[in-house]
C-alpha positions as CSV (number, residue, x, y, z in Angstrom):
1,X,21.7,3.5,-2.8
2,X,21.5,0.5,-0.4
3,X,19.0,-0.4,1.4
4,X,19.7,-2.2,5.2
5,X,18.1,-5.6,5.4
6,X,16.7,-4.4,9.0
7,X,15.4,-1.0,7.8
8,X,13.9,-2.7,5.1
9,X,12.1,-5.3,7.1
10,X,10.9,-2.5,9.5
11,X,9.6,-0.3,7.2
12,X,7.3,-3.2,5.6
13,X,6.1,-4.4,8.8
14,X,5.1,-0.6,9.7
15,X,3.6,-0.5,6.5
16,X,1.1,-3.7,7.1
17,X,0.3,-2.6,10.7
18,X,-0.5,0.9,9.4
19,X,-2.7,-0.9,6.7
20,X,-4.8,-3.3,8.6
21,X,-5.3,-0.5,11.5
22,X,-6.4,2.2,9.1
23,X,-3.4,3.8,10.9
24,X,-2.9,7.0,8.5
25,X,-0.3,8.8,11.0
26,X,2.0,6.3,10.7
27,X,1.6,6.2,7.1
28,X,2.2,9.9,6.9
29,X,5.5,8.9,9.1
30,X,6.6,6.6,6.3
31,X,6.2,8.2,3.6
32,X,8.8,10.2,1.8
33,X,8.0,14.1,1.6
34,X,8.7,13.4,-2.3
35,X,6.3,10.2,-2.5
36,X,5.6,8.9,-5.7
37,X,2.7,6.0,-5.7
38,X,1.6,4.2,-9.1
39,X,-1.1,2.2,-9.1
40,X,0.5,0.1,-12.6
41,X,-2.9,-1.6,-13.2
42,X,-4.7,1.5,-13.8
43,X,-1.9,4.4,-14.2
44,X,-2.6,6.5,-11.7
45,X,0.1,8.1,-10.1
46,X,0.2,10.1,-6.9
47,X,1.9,12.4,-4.5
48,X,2.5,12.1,-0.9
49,X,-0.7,14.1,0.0
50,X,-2.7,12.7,-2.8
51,X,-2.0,8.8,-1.5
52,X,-2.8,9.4,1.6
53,X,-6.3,11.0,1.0
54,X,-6.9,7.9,-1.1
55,X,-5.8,5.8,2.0
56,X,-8.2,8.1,3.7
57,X,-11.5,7.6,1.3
58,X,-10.9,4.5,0.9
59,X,-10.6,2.8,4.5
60,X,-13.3,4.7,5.3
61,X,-15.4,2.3,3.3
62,X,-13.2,-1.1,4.9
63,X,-13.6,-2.7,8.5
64,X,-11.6,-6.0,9.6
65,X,-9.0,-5.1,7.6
66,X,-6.2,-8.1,7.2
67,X,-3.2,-8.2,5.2
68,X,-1.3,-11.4,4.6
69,X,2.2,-11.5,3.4
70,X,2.6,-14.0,0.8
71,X,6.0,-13.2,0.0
72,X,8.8,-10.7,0.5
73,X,12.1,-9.5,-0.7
74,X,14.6,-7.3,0.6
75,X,16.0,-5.4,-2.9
76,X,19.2,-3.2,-2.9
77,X,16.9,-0.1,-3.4
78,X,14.0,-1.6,-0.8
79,X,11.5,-4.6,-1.0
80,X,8.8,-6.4,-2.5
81,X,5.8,-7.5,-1.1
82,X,3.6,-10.3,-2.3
83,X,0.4,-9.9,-0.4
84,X,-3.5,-10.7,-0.2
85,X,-5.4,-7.4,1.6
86,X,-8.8,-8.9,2.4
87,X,-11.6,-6.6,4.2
88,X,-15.2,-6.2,4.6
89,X,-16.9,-3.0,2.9
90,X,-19.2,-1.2,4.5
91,X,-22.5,-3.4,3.0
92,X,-20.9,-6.4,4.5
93,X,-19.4,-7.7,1.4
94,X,-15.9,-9.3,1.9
95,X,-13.3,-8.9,-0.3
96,X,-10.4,-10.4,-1.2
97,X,-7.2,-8.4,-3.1
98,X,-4.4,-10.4,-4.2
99,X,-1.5,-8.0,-5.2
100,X,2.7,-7.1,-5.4
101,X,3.9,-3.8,-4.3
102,X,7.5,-2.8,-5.4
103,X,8.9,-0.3,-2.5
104,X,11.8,1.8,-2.8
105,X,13.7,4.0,0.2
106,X,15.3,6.2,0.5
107,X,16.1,8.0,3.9
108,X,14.6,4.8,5.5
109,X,11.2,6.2,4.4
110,X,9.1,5.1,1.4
111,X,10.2,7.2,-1.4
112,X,8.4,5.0,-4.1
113,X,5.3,2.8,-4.6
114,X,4.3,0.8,-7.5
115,X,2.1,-1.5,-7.4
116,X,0.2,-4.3,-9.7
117,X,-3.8,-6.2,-8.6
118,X,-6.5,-7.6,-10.2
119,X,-8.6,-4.7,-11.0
120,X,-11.5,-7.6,-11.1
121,X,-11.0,-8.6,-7.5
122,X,-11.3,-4.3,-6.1
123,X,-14.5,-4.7,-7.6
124,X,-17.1,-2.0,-5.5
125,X,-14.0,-0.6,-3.9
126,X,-12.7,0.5,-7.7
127,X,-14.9,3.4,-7.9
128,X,-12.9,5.0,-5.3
129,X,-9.6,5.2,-6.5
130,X,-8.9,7.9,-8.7
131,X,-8.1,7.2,-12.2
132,X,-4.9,8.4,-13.9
């Protein structure tokens, strides 16, 4: 499977914007029916439904929400994103969440997640994501 350069590109830029405006509809629009999202730091792996109720808990907890691309590459299969997702919790304490994210497509929707942070820098945010 081959991935467009343009659909690739698209689909990552959707995927910050849905990100930093806690945008869970459009998330839900990019994600594959057959979803599967590992978080490779901790093991825990997820369905469609089950990411995005984590998306869900989780941003509930975040305001000023602000990704920064660091890097990214379009693959054959879809892209990798080098990124930084810094946010303020709900007791006013920034953070700051260096991390990759390996995509994959297929149907020019996101079939596959896997992604790789410092479990150090989630810090408070940690208790909420589900362990494996």
């Amino acid at each position: 499977m081959t991935t467009e350069n343009s659909t690739a590109t698209s689909v990552a830029d959707r995927f910050v914007a849905a990100l930093e405006n806690g945008d869970e509809a459009e998330l839900a629009r990019l994600y594959h029916p057959e979803l599967r999202f590992t978080i490779r730091t901790t093991g825990a792996a997820f369905d469609r439904t089950e990411a995005l109720r984590n998306f869900r808990t989780m941003w509930r907890h975040l305001r000023d929400v602000e990704v920064e691309v660091v890097d990214r590459q379009v693959t054959e299969r879809g892209f990798l994103s080098q990124q930084v997702l810094r946010a303020t919790l709900a007791d006013g304490v920034r953070m700051e969440v260096p991390m990759c994210m390996i995509f994959e497509l297929c149907d020019g929707r996101i079939h596959r997640i896997d992604e790789y942070f410092d479990a150090a820098a989630v810090g408070p945010l940690a208790a909420l994501i589900p362990a494996a």
